[in-house]
N, C-alpha and C positions, 0 to 999 in steps of 0.2 A: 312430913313423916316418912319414916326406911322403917317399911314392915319387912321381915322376914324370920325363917327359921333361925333357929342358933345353928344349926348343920349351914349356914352360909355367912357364918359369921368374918371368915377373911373380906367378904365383899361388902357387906354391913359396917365394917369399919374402912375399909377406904374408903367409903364410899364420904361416912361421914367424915373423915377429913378432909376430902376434898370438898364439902360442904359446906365447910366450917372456913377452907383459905378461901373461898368465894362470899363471904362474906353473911350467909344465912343462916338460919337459928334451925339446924337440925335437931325433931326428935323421935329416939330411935324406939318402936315395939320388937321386942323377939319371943316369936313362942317356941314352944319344941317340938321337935321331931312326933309326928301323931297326934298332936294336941287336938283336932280338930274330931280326929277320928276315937278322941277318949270321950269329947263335949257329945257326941252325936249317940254312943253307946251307951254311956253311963249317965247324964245328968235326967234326971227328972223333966214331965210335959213341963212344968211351968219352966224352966231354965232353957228346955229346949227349943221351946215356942215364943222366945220373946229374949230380944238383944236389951241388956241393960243399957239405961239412958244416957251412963258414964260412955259409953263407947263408942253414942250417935253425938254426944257433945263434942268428945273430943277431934273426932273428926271434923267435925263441923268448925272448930277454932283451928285448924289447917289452912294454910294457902294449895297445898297442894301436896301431891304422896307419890312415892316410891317405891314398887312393890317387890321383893326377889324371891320368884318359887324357887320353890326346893323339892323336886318330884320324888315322892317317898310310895313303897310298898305298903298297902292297905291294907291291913290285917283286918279279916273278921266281914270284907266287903261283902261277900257272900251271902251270908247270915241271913237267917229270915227275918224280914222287918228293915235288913239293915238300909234300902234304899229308900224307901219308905222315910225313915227317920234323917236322913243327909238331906232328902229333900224339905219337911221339917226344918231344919237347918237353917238352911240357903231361904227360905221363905223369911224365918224370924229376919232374918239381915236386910231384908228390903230396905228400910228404911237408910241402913247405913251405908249398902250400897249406893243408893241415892244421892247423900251427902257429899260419898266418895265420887260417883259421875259428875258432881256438879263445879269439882276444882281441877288445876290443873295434874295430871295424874301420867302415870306412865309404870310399865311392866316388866319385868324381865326375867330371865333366869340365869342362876347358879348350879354349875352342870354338877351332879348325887351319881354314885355307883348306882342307884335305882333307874334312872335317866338314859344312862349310858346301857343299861342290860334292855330297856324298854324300846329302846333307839337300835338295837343288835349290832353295839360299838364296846371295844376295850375304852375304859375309861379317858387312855388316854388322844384317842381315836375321836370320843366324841367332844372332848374340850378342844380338841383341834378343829372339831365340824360347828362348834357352838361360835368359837373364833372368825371362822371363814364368814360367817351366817351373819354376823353383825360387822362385817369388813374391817374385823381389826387385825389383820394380818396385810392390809396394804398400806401404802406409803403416807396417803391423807384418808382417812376412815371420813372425815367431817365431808370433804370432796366429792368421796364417793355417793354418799348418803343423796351430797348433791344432784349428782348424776339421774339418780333412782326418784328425786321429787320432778325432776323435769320432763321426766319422762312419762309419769303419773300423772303431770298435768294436762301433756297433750291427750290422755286416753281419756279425762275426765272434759276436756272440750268434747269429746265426741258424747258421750256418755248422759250429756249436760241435755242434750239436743232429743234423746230419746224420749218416748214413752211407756212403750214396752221393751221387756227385754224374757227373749225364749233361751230357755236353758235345753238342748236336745244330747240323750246319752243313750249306752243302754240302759235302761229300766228306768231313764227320767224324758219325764217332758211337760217342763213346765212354767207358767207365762206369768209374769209379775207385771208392775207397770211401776214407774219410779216417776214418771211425768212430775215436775215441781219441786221434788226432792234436790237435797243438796249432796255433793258428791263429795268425799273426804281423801284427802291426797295423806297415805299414813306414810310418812318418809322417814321414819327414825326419831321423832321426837315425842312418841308416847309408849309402844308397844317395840322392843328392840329385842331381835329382831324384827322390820318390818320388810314393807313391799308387798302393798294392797291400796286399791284404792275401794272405798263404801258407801254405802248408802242404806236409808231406811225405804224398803218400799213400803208402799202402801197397805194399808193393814188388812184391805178386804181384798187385795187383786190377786192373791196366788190361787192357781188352778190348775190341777194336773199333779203329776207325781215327780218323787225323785231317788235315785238311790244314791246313797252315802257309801261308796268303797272304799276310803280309807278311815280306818279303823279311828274313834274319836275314846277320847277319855271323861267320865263324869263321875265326880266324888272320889275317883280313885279306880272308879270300874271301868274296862275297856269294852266297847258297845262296837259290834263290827255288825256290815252289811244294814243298817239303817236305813229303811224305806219309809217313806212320810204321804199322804195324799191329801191333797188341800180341794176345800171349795169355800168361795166366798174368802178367803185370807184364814181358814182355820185348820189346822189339824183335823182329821174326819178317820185317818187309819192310819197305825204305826205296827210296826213288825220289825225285828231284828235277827240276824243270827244269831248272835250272842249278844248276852245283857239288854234284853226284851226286857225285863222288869224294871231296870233301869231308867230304860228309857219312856217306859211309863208312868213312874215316877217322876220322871223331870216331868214331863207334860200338862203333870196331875197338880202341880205344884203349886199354882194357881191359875185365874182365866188367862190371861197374859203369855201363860208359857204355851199355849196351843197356836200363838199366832206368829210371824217372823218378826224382828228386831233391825237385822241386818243381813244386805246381801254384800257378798266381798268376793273380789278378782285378786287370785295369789298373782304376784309381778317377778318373785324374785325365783331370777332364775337360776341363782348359785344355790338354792336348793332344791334339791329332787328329788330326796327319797323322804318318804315318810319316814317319823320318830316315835310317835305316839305321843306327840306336845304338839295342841294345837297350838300355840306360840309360833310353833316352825312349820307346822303342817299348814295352815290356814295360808301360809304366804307362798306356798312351792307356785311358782310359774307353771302355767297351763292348768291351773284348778278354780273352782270359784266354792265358797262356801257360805250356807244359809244359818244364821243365827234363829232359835227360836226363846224367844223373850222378848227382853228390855231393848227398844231401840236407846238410839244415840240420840240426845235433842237435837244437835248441832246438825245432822243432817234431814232434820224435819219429821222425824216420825216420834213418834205417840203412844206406841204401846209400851205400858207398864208392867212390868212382871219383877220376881226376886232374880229369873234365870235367867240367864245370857249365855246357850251354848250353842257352842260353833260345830256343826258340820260339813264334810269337805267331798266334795264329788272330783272326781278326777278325768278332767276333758282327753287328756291329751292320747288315749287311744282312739278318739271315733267322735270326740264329741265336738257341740260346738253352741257359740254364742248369736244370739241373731237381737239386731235393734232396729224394733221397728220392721221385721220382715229382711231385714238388710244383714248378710253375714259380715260379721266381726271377728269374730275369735272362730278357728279351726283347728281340732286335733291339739288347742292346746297352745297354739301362733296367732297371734294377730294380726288379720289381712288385711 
């Protein structure tokens, strides 16, 4: 399946051509521009609170999916209720999410005049930065990719060996333990761009705090300054600069969404500035970021929720990673 917006539709169709000369039965979904943000506004509790069966089926008859954002301006995010109700949303789809984690799947984006203003790039500026980011401005892109999984996998030898791992910044510090977990080398063959490597930690071991500086997106709302405190693996205090409701809403979502999902180490280093896409954000080299939701199965964790978002702390002024008591990652380097 090639989900995407009709505003990506040049990429929607090569894509499926080249789909089609590789020998596979592509089929295409395209919604429009806002669609999601009309379902969330205007339909009815009973529409809002329950994904029709038609939509868990036909995922479910997929070998696998294709997804192209299309980062669009939110109209109306603000609105009383309005977070409230996207989280509603994102809950009804549990299920179909599910379907969706359980084949082979992969992400990407199609660079929107919206994207590029959010990014503080001329359009043409950031189809060049979205170019650089997915290595298709050098000579073998397939090569490169190469380079970036080999390199993922001696960090994941180390990594493999741990049982705790201390996150220290300002305003964070805080002790996970992944002992037993499986550690996921993302080298370009699901989420593109990548360069990250993850894991599900454990669902009760987070302890201590952390603050989120670079600004994350949900629903469409930009949620900056993001402070979280865990005991026991749970959520216990959330505060934000902006978009506090937000982010209260995602957490409220359901039991699931108070706990982590996924912890990730950004690798790539030919990105460095934040965009306001955790796509790109998540993978900047010298950051690490804490999912709070749905783990991954594939790297051993358990927790169930609709939400899966990513927040990204940013090491590389002062922070650092320690395994096991043992410094790893400094300011952002790996010693």
């Amino acid at each position: 399946m090639i989900g995407g917006s009709s505003a990506a539709l040049p990429l929607v169709a090569e894509t499926h051509r080249a789909m089609l000369r590789a020998g596979a039965r592509p089929v295409v979904r395209l919604s429009y521009p806002g669609q999601d943000e009309d379902l969330a506004a205007l339909a009815g509790d009973e529409v809002l609170d329950t994904t029709h069966p038609a939509d868990t089926e036909d995922m479910r008859a997929m070998d696998g999916t294709l997804r192209i954002l299309t980062p669009e301006a939110q109209g109306g995010a603000d609105a009383p209720g309005a977070a409230e109700r996207r989280a509603r949303l994102t809950a009804a789809r549990a299920a179909l999410a599910a379907a969706r984690a359980g084949k082979k799947w992969s992400l990407t984006l199609y660079p929107t005049p919206h994207a590029a203003e959010q990014a503080g790039m001329g359009e043409a500026e950031f189809g060049d930065f979205v170019m650089r980011a997915m290595f298709l401005d050098r000579a073998d892109p397939v090569a490169a990719w190469g380079e970036v999984r080999a390199t993922q996998a001696r960090l994941i030898e180390r990594l493999t060996r741990a049982d705790t791992v201390k996150i220290e910044a300002a305003g964070t510090d805080l002790t996970l333990r992944v002992g037993g977990r499986t550690w996921a080398n993302s080298d370009g063959k699901r989420n593109m761009p990548s360069g990250e490597v993850f894991t599900g930690p454990r669902e009760d071991s987070a302890e201590g705090h952390v603050t989120f500086d670079i600004p994350a997106s949900y629903g469409g709302v930009l949620v900056r300054g993001a402070r979280l405190e865990f005991r026991a693996g749970q959520v216990v205090s959330a505060r934000a600069d902006e978009g506090e409701d937000t982010l209260h809403a995602a957490l409220a979502t359901d039991p699931g969404a108070r706990f982590l999902g996924e912890l990730g180490i950004g690798t790539n280093f030919g990105i460095q500035r934040p965009t306001g896409n955790i796509l790109f954000d998540e993978k900047i080299g010298g950051t690490v970021h804490l999912a709070v939701g749905r783990s991954y199965p594939e790297t051993g964790g358990t927790n169930h929720s609709a939400v899966h978002w990513d927040l990204i702390a940013d090491l590389r002024g002062g922070g650092r990673i320690l395994l096991d008591g043992e410094l790893w990652q400094e300011n952002g380097q790996f010693v």
